[in-house]
Structures are given as C-alpha cells and as structure tokens.
PDBQT receptor file of N, H, CA, C and O in Angstrom, charges set to zero:
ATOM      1  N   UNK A   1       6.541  36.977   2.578  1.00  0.00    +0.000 N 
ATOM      2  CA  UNK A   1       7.413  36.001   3.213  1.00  0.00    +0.000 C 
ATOM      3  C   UNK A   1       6.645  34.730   3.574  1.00  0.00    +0.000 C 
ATOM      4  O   UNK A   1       7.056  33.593   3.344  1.00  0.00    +0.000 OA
ATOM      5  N   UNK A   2       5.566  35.020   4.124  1.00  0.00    +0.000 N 
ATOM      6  H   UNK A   2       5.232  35.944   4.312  1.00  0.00    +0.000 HD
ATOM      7  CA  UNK A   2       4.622  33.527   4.280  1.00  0.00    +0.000 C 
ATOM      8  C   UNK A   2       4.195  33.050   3.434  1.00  0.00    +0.000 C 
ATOM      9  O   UNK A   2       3.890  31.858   3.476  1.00  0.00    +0.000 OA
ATOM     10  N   UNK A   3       4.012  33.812   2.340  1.00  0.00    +0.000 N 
ATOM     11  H   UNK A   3       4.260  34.780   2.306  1.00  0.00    +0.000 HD
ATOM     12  CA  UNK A   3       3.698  32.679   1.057  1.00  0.00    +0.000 C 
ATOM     13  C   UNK A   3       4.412  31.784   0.273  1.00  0.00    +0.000 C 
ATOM     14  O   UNK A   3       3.995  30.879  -0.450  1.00  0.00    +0.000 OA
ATOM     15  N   UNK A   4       5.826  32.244   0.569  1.00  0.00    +0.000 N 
ATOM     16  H   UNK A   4       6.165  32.979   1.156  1.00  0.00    +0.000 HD
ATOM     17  CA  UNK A   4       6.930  31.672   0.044  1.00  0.00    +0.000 C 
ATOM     18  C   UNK A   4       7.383  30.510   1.023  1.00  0.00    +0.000 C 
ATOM     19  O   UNK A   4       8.082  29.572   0.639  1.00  0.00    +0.000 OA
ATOM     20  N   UNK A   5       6.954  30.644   2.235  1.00  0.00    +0.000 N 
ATOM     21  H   UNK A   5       6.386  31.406   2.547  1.00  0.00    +0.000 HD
ATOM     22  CA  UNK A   5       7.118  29.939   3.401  1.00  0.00    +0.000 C 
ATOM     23  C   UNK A   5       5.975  28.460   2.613  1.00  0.00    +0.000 C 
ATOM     24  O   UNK A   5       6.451  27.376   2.275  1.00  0.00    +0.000 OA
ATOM     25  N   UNK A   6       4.918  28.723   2.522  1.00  0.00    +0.000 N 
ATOM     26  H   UNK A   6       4.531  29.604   2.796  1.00  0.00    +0.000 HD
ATOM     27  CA  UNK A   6       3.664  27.599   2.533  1.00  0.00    +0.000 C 
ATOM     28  C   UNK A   6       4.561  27.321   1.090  1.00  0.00    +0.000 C 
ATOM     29  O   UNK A   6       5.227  26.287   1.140  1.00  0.00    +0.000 OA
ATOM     30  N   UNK A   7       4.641  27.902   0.143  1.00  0.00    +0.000 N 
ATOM     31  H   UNK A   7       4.100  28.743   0.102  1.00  0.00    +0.000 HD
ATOM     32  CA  UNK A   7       4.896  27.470  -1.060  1.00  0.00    +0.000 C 
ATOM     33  C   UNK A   7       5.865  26.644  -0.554  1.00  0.00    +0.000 C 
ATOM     34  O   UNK A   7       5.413  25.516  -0.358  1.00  0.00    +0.000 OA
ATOM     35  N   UNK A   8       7.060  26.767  -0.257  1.00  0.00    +0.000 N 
ATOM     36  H   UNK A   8       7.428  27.683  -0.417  1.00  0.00    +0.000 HD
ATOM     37  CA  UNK A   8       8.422  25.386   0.181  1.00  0.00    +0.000 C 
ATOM     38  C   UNK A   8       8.185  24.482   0.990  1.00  0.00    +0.000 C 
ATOM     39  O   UNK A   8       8.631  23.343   0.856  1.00  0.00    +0.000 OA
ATOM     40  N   UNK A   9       7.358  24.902   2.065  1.00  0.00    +0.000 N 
ATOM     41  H   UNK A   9       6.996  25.828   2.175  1.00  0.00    +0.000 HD
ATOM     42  CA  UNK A   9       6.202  23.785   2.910  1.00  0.00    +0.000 C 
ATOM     43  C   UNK A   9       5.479  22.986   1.595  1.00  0.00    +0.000 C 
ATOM     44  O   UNK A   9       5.682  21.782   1.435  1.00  0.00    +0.000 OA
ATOM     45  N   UNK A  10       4.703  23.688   0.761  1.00  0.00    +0.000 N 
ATOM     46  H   UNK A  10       4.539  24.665   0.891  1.00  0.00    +0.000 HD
ATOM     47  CA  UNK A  10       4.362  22.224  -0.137  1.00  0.00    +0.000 C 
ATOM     48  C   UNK A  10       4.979  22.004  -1.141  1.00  0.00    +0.000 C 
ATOM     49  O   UNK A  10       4.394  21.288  -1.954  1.00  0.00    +0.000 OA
ATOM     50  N   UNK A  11       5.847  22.313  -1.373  1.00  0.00    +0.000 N 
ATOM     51  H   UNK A  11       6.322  22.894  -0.713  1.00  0.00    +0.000 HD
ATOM     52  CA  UNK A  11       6.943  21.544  -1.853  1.00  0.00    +0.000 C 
ATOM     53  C   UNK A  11       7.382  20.479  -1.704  1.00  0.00    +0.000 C 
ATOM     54  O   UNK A  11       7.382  19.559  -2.522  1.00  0.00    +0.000 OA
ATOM     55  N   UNK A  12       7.899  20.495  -0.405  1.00  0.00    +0.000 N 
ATOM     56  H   UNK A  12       7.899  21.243   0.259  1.00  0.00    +0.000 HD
ATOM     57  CA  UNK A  12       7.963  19.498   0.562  1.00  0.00    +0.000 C 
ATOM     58  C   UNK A  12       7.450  18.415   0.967  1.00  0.00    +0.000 C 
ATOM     59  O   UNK A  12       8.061  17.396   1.287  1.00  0.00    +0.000 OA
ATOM     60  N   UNK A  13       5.913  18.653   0.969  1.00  0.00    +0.000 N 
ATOM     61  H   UNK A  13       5.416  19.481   0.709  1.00  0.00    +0.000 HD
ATOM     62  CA  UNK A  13       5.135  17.914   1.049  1.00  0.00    +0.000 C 
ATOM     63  C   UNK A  13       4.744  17.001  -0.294  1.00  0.00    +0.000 C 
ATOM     64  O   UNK A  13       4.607  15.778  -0.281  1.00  0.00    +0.000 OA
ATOM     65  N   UNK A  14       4.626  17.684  -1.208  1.00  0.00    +0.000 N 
ATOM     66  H   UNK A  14       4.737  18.678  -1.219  1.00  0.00    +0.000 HD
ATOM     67  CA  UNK A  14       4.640  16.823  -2.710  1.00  0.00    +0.000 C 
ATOM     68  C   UNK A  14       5.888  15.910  -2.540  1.00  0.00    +0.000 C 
ATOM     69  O   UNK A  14       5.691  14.697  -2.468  1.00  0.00    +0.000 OA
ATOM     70  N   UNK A  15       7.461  16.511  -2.454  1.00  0.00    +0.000 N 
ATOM     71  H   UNK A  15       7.620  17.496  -2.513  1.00  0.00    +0.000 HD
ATOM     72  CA  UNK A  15       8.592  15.538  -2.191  1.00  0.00    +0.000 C 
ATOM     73  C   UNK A  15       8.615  14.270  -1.783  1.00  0.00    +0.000 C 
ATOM     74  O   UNK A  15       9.322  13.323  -2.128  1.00  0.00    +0.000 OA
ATOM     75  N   UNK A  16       7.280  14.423  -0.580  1.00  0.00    +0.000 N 
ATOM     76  H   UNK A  16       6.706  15.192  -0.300  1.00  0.00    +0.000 HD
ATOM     77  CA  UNK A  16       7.316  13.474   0.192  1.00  0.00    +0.000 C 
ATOM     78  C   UNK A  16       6.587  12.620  -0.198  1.00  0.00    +0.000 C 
ATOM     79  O   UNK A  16       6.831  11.422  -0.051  1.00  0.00    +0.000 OA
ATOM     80  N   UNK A  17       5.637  13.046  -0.724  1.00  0.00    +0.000 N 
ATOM     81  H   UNK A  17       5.439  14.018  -0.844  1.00  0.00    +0.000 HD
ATOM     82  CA  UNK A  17       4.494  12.257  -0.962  1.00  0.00    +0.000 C 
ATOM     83  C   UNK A  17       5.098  11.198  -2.050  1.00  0.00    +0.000 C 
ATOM     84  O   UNK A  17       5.150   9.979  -1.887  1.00  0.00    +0.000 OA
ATOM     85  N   UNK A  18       5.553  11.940  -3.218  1.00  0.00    +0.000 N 
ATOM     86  H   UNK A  18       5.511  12.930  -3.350  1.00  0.00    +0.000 HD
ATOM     87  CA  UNK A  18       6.182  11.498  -4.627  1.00  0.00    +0.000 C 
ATOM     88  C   UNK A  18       7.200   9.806  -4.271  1.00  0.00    +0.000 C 
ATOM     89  O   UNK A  18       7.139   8.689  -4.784  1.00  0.00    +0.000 OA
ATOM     90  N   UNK A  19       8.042  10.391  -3.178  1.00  0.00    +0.000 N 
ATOM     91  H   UNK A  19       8.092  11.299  -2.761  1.00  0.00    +0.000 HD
ATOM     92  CA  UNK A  19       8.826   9.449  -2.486  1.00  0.00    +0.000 C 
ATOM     93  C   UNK A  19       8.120   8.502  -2.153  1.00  0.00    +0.000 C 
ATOM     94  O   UNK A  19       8.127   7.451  -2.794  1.00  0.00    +0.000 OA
ATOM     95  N   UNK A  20       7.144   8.748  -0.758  1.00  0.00    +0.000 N 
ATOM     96  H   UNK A  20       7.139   9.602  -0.237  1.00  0.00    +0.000 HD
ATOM     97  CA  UNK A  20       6.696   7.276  -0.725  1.00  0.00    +0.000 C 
ATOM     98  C   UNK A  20       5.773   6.804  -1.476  1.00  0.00    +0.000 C 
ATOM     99  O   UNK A  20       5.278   5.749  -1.077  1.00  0.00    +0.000 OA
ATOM    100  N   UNK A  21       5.392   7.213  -2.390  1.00  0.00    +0.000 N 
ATOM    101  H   UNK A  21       5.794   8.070  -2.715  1.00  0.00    +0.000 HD
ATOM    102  CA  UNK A  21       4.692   6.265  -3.442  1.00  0.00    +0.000 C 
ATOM    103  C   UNK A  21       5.171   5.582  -3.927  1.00  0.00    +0.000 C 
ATOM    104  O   UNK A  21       4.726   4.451  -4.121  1.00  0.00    +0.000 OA
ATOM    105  N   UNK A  22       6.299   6.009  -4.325  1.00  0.00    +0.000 N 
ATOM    106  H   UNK A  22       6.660   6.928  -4.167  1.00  0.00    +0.000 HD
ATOM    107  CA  UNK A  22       7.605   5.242  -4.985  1.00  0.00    +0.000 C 
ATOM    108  C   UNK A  22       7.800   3.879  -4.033  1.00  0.00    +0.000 C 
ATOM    109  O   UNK A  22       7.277   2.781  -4.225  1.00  0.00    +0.000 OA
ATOM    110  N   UNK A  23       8.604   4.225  -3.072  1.00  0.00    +0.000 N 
ATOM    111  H   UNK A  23       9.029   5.116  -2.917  1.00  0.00    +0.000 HD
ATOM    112  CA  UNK A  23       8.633   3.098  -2.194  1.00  0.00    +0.000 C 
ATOM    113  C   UNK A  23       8.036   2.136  -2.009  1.00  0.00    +0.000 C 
ATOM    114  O   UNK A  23       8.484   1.010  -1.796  1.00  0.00    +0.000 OA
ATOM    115  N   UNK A  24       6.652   2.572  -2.088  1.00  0.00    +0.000 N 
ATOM    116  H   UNK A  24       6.287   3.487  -2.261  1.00  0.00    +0.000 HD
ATOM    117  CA  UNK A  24       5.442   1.455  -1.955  1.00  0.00    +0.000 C 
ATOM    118  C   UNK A  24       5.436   0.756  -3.494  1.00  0.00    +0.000 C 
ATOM    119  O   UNK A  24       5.609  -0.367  -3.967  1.00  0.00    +0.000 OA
ATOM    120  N   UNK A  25       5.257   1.559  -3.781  1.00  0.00    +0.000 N 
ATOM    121  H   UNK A  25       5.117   2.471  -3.397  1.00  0.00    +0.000 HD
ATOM    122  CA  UNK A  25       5.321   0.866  -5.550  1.00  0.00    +0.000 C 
ATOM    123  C   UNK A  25       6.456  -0.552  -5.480  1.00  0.00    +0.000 C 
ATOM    124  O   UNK A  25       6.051  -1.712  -5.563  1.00  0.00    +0.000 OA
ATOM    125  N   UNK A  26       8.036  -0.143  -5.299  1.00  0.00    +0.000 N 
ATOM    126  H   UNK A  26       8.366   0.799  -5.232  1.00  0.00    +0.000 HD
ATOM    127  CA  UNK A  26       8.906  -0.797  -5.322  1.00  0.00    +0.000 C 
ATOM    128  C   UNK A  26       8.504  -2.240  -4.508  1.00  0.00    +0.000 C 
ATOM    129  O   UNK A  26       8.683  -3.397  -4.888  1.00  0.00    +0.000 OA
ATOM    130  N   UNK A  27       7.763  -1.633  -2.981  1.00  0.00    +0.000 N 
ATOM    131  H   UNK A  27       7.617  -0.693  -2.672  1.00  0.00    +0.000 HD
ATOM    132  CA  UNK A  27       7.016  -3.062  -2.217  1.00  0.00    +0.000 C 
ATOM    133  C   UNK A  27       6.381  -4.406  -2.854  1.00  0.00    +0.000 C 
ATOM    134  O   UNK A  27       6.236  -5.620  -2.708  1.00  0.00    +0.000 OA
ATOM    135  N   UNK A  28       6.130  -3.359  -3.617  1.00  0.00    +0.000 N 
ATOM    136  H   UNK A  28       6.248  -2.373  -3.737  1.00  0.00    +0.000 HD
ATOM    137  CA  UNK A  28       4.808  -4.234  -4.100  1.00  0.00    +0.000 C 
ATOM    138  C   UNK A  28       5.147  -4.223  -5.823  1.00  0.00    +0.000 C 
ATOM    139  O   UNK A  28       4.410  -3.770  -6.699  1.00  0.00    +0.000 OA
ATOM    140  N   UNK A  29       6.507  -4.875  -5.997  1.00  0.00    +0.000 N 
ATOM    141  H   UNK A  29       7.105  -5.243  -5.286  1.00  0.00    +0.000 HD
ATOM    142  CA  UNK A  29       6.467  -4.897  -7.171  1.00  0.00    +0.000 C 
ATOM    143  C   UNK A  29       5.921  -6.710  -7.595  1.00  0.00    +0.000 C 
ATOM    144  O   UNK A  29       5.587  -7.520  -6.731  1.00  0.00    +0.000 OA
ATOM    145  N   UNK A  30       5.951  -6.972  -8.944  1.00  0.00    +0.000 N 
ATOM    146  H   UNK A  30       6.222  -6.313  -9.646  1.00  0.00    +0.000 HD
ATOM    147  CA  UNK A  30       4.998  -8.279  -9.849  1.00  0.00    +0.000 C 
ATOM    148  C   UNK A  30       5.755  -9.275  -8.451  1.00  0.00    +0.000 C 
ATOM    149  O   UNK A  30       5.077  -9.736  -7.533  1.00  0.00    +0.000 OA
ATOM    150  N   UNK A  31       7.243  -9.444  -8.574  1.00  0.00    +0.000 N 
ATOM    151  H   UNK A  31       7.794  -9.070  -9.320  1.00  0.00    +0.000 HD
ATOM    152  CA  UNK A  31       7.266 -11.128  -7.613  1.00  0.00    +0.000 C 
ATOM    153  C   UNK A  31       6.700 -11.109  -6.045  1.00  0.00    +0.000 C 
ATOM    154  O   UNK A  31       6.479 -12.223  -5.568  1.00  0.00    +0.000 OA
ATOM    155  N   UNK A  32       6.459 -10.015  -5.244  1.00  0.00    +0.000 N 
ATOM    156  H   UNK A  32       6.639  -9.110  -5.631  1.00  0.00    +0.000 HD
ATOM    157  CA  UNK A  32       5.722  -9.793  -3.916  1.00  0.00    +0.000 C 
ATOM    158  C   UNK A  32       4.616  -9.989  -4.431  1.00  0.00    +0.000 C 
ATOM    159  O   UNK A  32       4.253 -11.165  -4.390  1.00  0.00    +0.000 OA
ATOM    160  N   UNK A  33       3.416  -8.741  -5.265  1.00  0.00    +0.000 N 
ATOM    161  H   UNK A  33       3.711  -7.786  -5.298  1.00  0.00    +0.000 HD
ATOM    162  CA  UNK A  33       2.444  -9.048  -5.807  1.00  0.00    +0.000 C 
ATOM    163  C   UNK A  33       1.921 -10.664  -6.058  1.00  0.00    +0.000 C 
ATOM    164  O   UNK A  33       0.731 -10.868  -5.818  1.00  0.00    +0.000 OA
ATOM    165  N   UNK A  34       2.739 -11.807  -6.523  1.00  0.00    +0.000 N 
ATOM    166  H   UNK A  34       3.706 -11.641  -6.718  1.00  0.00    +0.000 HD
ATOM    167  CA  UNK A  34       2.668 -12.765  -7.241  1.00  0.00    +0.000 C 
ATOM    168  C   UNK A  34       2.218 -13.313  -5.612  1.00  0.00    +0.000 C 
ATOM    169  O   UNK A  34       1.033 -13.498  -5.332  1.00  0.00    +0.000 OA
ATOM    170  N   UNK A  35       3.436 -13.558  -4.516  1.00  0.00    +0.000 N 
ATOM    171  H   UNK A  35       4.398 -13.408  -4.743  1.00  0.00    +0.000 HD
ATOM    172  CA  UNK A  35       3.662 -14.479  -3.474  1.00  0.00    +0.000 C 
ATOM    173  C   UNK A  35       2.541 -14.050  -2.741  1.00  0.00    +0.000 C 
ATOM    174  O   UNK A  35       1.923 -14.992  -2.245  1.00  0.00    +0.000 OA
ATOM    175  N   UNK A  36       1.954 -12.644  -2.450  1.00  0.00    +0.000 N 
ATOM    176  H   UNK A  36       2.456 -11.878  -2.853  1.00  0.00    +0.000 HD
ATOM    177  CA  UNK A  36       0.788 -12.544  -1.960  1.00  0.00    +0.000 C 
ATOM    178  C   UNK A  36      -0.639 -12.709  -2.723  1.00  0.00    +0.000 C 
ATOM    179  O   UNK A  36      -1.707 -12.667  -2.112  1.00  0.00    +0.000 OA
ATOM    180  N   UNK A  37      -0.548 -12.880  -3.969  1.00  0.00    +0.000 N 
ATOM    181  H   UNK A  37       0.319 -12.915  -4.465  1.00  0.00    +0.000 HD
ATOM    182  CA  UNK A  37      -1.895 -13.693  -4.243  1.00  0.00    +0.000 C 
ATOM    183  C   UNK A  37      -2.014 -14.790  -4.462  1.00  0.00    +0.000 C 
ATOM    184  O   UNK A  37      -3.066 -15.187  -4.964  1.00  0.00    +0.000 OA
ATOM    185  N   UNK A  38      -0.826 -15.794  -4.120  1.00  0.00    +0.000 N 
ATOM    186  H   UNK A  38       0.028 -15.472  -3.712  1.00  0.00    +0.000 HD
ATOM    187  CA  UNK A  38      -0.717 -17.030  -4.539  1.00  0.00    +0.000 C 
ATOM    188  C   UNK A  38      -1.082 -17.738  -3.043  1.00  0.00    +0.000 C 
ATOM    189  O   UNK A  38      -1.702 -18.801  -3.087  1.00  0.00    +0.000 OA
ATOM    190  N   UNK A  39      -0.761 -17.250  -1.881  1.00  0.00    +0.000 N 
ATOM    191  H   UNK A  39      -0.258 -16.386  -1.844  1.00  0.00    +0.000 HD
ATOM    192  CA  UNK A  39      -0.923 -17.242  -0.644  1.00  0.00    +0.000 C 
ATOM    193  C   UNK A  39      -2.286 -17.191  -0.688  1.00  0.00    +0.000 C 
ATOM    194  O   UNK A  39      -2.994 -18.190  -0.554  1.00  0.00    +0.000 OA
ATOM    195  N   UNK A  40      -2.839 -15.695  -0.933  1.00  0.00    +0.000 N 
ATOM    196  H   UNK A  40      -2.264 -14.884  -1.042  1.00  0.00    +0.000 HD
ATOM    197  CA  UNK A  40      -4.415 -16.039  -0.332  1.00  0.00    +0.000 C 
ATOM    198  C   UNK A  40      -4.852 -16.856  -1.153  1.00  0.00    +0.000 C 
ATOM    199  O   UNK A  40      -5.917 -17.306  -0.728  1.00  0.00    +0.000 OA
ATOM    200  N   UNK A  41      -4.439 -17.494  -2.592  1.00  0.00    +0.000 N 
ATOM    201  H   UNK A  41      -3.574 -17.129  -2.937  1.00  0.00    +0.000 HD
ATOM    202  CA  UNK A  41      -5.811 -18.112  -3.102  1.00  0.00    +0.000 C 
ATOM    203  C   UNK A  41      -5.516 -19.467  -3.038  1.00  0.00    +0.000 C 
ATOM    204  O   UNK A  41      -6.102 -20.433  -3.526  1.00  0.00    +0.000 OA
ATOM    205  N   UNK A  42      -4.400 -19.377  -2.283  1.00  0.00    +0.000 N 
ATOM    206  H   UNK A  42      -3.924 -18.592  -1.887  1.00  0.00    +0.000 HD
ATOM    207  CA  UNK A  42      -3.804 -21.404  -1.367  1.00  0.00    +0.000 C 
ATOM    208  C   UNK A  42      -5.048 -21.382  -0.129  1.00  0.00    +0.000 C 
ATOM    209  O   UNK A  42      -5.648 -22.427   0.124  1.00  0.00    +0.000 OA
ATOM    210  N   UNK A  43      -5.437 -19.820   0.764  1.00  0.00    +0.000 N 
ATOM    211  H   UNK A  43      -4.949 -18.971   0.559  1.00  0.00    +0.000 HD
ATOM    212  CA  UNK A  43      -6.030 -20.390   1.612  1.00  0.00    +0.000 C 
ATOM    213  C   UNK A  43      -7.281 -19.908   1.603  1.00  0.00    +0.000 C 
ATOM    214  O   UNK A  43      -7.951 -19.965   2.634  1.00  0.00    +0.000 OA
ATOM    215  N   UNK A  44      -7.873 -19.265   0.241  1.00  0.00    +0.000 N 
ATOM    216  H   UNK A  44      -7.328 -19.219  -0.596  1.00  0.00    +0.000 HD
ATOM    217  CA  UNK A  44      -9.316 -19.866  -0.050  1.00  0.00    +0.000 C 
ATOM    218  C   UNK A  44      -9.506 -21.065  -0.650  1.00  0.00    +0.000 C 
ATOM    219  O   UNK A  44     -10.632 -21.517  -0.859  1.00  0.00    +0.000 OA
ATOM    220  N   UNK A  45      -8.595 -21.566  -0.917  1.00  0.00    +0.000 N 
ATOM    221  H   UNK A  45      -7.680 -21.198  -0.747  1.00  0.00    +0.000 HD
ATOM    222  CA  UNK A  45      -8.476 -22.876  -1.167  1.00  0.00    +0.000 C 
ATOM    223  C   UNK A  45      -9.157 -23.679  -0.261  1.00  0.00    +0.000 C 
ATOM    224  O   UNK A  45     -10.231 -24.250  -0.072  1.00  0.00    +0.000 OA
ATOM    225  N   UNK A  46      -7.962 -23.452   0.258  1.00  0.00    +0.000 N 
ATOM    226  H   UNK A  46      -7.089 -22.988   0.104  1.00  0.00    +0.000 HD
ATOM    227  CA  UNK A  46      -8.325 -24.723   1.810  1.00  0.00    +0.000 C 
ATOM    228  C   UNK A  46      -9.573 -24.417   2.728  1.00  0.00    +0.000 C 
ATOM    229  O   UNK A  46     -10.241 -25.394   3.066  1.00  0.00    +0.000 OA
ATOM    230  N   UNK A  47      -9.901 -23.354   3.103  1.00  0.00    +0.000 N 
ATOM    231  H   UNK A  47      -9.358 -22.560   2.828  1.00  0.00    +0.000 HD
ATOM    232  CA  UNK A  47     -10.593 -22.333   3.588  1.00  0.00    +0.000 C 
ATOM    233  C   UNK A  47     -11.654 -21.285   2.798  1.00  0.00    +0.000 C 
ATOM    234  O   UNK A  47     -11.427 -20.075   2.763  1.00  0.00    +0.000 OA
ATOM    235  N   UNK A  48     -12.676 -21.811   2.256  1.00  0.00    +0.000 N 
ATOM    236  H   UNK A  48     -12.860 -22.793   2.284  1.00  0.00    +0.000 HD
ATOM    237  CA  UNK A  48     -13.716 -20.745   1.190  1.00  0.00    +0.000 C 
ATOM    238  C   UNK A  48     -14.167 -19.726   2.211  1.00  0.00    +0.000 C 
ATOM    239  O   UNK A  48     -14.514 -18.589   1.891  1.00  0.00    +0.000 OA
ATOM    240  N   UNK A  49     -14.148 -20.249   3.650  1.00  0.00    +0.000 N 
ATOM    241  H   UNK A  49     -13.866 -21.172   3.910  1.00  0.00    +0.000 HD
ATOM    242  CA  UNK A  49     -14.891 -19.171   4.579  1.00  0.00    +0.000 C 
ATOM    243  C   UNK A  49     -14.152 -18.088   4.549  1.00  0.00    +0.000 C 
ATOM    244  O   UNK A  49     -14.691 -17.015   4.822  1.00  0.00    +0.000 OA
ATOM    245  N   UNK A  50     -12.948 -18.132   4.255  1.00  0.00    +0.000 N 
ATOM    246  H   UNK A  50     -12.510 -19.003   4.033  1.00  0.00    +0.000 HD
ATOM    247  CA  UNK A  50     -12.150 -16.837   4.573  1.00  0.00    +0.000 C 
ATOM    248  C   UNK A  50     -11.761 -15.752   3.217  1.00  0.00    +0.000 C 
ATOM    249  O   UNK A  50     -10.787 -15.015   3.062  1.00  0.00    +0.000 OA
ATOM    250  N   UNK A  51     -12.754 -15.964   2.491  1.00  0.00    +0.000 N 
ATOM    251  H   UNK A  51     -13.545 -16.563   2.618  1.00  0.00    +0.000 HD
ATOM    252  CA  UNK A  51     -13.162 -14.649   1.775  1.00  0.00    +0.000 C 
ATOM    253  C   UNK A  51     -13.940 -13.971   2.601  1.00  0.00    +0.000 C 
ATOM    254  O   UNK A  51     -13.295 -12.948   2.831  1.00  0.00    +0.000 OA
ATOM    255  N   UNK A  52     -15.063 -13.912   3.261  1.00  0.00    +0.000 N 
ATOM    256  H   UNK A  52     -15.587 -14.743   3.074  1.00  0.00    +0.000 HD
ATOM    257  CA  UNK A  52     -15.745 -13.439   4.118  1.00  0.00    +0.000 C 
ATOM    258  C   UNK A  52     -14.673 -12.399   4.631  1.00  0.00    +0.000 C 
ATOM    259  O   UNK A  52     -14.963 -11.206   4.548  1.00  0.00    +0.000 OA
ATOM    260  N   UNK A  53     -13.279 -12.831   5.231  1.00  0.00    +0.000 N 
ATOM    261  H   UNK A  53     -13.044 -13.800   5.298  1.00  0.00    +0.000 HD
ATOM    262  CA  UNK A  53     -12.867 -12.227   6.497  1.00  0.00    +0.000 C 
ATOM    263  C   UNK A  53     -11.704 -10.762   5.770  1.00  0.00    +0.000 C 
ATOM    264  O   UNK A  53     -11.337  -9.649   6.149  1.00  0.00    +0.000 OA
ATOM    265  N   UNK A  54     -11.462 -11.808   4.359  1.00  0.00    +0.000 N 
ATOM    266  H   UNK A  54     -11.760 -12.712   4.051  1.00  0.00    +0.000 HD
ATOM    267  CA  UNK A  54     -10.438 -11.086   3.679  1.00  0.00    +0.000 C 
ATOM    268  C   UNK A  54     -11.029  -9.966   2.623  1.00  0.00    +0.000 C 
ATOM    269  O   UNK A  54     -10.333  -9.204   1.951  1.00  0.00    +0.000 OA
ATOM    270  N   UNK A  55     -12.708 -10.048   2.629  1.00  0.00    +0.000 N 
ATOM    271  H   UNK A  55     -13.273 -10.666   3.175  1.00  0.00    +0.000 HD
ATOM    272  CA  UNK A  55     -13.195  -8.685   1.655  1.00  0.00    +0.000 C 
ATOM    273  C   UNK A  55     -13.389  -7.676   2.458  1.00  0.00    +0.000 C 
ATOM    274  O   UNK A  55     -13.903  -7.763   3.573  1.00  0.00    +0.000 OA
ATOM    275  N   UNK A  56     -12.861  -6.354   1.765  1.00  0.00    +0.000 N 
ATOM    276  H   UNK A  56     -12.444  -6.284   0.859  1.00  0.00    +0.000 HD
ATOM    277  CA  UNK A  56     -12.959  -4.978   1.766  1.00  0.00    +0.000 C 
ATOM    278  C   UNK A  56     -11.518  -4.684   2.737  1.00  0.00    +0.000 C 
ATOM    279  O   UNK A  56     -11.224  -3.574   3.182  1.00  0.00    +0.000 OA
ATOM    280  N   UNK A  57     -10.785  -5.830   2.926  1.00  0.00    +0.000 N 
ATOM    281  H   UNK A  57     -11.023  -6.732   2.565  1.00  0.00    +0.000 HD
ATOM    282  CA  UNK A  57      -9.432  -5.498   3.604  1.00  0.00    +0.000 C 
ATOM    283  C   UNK A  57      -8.180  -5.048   3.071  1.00  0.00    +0.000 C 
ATOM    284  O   UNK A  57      -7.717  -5.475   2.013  1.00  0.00    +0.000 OA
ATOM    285  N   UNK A  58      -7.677  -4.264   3.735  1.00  0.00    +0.000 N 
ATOM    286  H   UNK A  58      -8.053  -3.918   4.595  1.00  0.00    +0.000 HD
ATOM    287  CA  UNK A  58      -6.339  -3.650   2.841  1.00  0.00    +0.000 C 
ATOM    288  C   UNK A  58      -5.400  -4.195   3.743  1.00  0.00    +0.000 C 
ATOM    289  O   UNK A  58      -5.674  -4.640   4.858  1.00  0.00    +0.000 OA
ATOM    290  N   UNK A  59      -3.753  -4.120   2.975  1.00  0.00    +0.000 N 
ATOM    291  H   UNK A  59      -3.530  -3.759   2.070  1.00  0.00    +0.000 HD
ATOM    292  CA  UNK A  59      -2.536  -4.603   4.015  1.00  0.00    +0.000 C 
ATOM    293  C   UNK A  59      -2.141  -3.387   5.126  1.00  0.00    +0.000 C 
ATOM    294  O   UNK A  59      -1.417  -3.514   6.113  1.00  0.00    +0.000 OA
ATOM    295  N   UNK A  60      -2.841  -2.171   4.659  1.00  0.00    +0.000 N 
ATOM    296  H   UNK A  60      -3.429  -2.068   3.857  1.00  0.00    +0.000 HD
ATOM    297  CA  UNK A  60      -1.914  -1.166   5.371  1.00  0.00    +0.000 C 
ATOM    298  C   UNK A  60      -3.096  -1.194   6.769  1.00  0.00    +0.000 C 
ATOM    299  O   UNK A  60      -2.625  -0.948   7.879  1.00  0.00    +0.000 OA
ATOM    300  N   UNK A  61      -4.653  -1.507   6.648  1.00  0.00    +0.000 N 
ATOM    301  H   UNK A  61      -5.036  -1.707   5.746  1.00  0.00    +0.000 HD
ATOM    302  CA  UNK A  61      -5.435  -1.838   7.556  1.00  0.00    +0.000 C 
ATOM    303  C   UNK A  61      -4.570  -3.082   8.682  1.00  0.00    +0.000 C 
ATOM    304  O   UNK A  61      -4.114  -2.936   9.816  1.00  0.00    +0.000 OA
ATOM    305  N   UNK A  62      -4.605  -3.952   8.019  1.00  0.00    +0.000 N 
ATOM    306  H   UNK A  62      -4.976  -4.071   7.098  1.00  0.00    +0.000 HD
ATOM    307  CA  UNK A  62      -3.640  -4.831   8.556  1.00  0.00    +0.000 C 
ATOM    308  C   UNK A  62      -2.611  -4.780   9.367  1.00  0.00    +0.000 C 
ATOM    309  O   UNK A  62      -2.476  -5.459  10.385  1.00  0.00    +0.000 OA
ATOM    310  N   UNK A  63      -1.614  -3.714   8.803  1.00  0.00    +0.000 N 
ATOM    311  H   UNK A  63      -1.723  -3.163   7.976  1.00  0.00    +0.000 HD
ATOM    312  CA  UNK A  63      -0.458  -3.666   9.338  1.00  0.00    +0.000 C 
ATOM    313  C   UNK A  63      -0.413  -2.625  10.529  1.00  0.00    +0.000 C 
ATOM    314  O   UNK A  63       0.571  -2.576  11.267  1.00  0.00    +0.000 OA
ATOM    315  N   UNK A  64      -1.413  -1.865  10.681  1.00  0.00    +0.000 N 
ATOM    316  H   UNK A  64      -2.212  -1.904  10.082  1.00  0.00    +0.000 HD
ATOM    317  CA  UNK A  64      -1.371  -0.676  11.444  1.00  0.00    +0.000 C 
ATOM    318  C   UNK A  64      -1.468  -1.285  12.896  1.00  0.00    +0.000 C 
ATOM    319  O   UNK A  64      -1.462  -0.543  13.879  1.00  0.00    +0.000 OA
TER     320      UNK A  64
C-alpha cells in the first residue's frame, strides 16, 4: 500500500513539475525574451558599469 502511495505521490510530483516548466517556458517565450534583452543591452549601453552588477544573475534570484 505505501508503495503505491509514493508511486502516485511522484506522479504527482512529475505533473507538477512538467506543468510549471511549461508555464515558464510560455513566460519567456521569443517577444518577452526579445524586450528583456533589448532592455539590458539599452542599459549597458548607457551604463558599461552595470554588467558588473547584472553577471551571474538570474530573474527568479531577482524576483524572490
């Protein structure tokens, strides 16, 4: 009975996972992709110092 239990528990868990990848994917499809690298490389533009601030950074670091 508990193995069948963990087995539908990860089931579940794959479900989930599968899902929000998806989601994120959809986030971040080519025209978002596009508006956020067109953004940062307007303000290394203006701003070269702020590669410094923007390497090894992620959005989900960011957003948390």
């Amino acid at each position: 009975m508990k193995a069948l239990h963990d087995r539908t528990q990860n089931l579940q868990a794959q479900s989930v996972a599968t899902d929000l990848a998806a989601r994120v994917a959809g986030i971040f499809e080519l025209e978002f992709y596009n508006e956020i690298a067109c953004t940062l490389l307007e303000l290394m533009d203006e701003q070269p110092e702020a590669f410094d601030f923007l390497s090894g950074r992620t959005f989900a670091r960011t957003m948390n």
